[in-house]
N, C-alpha and C positions, 0 to 999 in steps of 0.2 A: 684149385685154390678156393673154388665156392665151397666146398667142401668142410672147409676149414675154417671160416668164417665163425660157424658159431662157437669153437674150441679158442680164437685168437681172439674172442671180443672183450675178453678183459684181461688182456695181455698188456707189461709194461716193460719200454724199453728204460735201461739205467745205466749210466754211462759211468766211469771212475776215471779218475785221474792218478796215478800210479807209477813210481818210481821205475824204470827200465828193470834193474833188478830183480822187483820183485814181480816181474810177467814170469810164463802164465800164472794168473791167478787159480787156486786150487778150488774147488768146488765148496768146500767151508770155508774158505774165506770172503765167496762170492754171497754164501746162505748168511752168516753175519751181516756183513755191510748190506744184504735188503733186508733182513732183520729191525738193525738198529736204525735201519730207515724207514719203517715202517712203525717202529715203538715212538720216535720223536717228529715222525714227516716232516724230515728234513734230508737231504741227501747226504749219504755216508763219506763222499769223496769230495773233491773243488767243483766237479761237473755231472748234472745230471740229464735227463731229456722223457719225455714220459709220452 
């Protein structure tokens, strides 16, 4: 894991809040919502964590 330290040092975690339904979430739907959370820095879902 020391290893990996300087590739995870600006790593963020993002959490969504999402209808049963609509799991799993596709890989473009994931790249949007940290998109338009990154355009307004605000989080794309009810819940996020960083």
């Amino acid at each position: 894991m020391t290893g990996l330290r300087e590739t995870m040092r600006d790593s963020t975690f993002t959490f969504w809040e999402v209808p049963v339904g609509a799991l799993p979430l596709d890989w473009d739907d994931a790249k949007r919502r940290l998109e338009d959370q990154d355009r307004t820095g605000t989080p794309a879902g009810h819940g996020t964590g960083h």
